[in-house]
ZAMARGU-4260 file (C-alpha; in steps of 0.2 Angstrom, whole numbers, plus 5000, padded with zeros to 4 digits):
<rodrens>
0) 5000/5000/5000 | 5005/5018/4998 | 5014/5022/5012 | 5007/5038/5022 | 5014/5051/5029
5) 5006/5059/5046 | 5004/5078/5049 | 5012/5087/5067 | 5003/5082/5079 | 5000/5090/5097
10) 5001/5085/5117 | 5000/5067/5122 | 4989/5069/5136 | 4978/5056/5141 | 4958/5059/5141
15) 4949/5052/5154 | 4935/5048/5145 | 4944/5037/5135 | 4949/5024/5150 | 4944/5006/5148
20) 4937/5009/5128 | 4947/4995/5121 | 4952/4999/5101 | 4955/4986/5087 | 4971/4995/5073
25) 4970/4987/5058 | 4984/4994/5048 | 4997/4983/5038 | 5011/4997/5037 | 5021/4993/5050
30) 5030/5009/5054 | 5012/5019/5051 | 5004/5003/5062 | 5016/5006/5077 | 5015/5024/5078
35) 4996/5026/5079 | 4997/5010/5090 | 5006/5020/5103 | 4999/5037/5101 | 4982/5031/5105
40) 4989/5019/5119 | 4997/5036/5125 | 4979/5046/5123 | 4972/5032/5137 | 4965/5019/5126
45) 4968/5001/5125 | 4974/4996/5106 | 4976/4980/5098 | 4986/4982/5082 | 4982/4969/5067
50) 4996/4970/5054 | 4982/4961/5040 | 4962/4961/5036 | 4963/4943/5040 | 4971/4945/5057
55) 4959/4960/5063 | 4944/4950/5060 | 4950/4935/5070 | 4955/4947/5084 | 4938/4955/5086
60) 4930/4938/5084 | 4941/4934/5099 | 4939/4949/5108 | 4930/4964/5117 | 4931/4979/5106
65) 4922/4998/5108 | 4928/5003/5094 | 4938/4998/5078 | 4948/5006/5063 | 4952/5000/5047
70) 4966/5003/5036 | 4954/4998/5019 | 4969/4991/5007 | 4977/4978/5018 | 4984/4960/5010
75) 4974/4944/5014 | 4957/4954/5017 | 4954/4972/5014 | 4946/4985/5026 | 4929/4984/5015
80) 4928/4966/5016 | 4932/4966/5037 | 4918/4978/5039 | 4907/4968/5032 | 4910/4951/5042
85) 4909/4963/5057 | 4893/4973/5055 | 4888/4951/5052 | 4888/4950/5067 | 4891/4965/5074
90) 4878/4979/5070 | 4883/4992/5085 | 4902/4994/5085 | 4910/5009/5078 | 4922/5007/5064
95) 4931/5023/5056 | 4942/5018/5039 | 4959/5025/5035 | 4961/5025/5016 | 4975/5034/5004
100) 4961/5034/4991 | 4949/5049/4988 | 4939/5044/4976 | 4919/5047/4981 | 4914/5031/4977
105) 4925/5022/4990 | 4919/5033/5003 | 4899/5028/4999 | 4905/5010/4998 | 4912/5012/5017
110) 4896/5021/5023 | 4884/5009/5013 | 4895/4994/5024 | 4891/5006/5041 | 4906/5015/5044
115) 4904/5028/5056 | 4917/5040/5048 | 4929/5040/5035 | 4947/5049/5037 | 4959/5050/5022
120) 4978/5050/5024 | 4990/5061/5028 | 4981/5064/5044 | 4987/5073/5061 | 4984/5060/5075
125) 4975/5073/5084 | 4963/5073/5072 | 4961/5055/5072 | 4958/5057/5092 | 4947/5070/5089
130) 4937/5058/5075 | 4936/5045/5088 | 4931/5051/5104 | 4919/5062/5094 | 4911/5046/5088
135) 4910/5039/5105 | 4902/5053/5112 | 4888/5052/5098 | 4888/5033/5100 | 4889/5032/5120
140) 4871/5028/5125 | 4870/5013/5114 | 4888/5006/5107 | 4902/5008/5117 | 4897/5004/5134
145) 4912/4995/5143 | 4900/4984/5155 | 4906/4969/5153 | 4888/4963/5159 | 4871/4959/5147
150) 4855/4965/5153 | 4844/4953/5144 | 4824/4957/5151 | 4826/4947/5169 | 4843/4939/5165
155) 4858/4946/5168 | 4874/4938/5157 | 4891/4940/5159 | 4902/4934/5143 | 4918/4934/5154
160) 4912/4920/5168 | 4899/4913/5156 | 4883/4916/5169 | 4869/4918/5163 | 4857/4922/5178
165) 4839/4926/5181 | 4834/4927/5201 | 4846/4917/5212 | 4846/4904/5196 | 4863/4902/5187
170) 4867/4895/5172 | 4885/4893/5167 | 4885/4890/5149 | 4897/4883/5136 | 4911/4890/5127
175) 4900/4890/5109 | 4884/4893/5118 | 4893/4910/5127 | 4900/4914/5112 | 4882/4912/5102
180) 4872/4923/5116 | 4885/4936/5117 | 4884/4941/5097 | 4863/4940/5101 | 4865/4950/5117
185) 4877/4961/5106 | 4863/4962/5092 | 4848/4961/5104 | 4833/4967/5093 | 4843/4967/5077
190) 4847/4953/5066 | 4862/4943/5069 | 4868/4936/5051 | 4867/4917/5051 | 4885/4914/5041
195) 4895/4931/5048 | 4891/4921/5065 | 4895/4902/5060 | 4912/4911/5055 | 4916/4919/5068
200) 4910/4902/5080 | 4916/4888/5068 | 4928/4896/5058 | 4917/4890/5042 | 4899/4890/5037
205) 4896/4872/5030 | 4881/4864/5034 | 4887/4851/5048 | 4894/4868/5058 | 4876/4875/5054
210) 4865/4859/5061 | 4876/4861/5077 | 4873/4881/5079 | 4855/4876/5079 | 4858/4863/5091
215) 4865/4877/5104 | 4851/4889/5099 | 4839/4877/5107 | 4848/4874/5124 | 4850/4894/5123
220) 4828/4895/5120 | 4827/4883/5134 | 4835/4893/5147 | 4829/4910/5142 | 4810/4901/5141
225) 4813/4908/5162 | 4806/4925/5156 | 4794/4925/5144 | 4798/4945/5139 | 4814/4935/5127
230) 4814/4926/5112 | 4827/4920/5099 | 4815/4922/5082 | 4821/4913/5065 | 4822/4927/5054
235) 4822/4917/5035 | 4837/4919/5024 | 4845/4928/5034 | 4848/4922/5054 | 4840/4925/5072
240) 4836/4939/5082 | 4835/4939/5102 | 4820/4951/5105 | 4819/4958/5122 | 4799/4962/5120
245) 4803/4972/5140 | 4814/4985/5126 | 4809/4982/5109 | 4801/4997/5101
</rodrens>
């Protein structure tokens, strides 16, 4: 890729709001990678840095990210493509692309995929702060909480242990089955993409791994039947959606 030069860029003095907001870098230039990588650190964030499209998208699937930037001409999987397995499964998270190009119609392909904003290189880091937290701000109620806890009608989950609770009953669920509520809890109300999920689960979308999903979609329908306020509705041709009828408009 074009290598980028970045403008002068001011004070690195961390912002408080910005404590705990954990940031996914997806940039395959190393010196540029490493640079924003410790700027942002230095601003109060949390960053991981992914050097390929490929890589980012197997850390988010992995991980706990508020916020995410993509470099969009990356080897292995470009920025465009990682948006879109992410907003599979993920409808909520912010995701700001970093792009050489300034041609219009790469910019309405990043917004049509739901990026947030769009900054084109060179770029002062400041301004790339600024871009960030003002997208947090405008974003806050909804997508970047840092509550690492679910409120699910009468349930309460908790990705990290894998409790599920309602009342003084606990359920500690599986590793797939965790994974499985926490891109519905993460989705709640919206559709969660049948495929994007079996990827990011499975690794692969092939009928086996697809039978065995709906095997885990069950045991996850039998728990929640404790409040009848939640369901997980088939949504044809496209995936499921866990409605929380205490929320949904």
């Amino acid at each position: 890729m074009v290598r980028a030069l970045l403008l002068p860029s001011l004070s690195l003095k961390p912002k408080k709001m910005s404590e705990k907001i954990n940031i996914l870098l997806a940039e395959d230039d190393n010196n540029l990678g490493l640079l924003l990588n410790s700027f942002i650190k230095a601003k109060g964030y949390q960053v991981e840095l992914a050097r390929n499209g490929k890589i980012a998208l197997e850390k988010f699937n992995k991980g706990n990210f508020q916020f995410v930037i993509l470099d969009v001409m990356m080897p292995e999987m470009d920025g465009f493509t990682v948006a879109k397995e992410i907003r599979g499964i993920d409808q909520k998270v912010p995701i700001l692309f970093l792009t050489a190009k300034t041609m219009k119609e790469d910019k309405l392909q990043g917004f049509s995929l739901g990026a947030d904003d769009y900054l084109t290189k060179p770029f002062s880091m400041e301004e790339l702060v600024a871009r960030i937290e003002a997208i947090l701000k405008r974003t806050a109620d909804s997508n970047t909480s840092v509550d690492r806890t679910f409120t699910i009608g009468k349930f309460s989950f908790d990705p990290e242990t894998r409790i599920l609770k309602i009342g003084d009953d606990e359920n500690k669920l599986t590793t797939k089955e965790n994974h499985l509520l926490k891109l519905l809890a993460k989705n709640k109300n919206d559709v969660l993409d049948r495929q994007a999920a079996l990827r990011s689960i499975w690794g692969d979308d092939n009928y086996f791994n697809g039978r065995s999903m709906d095997v885990y979609i069950a045991k996850l329908r039998k728990i929640l039947k404790a409040d009848d306020s939640i369901e997980i509705m088939n949504v044809h041709g496209r995936g499921f959606k866990l409605i929380d009828h205490s929320t949904a408009g």
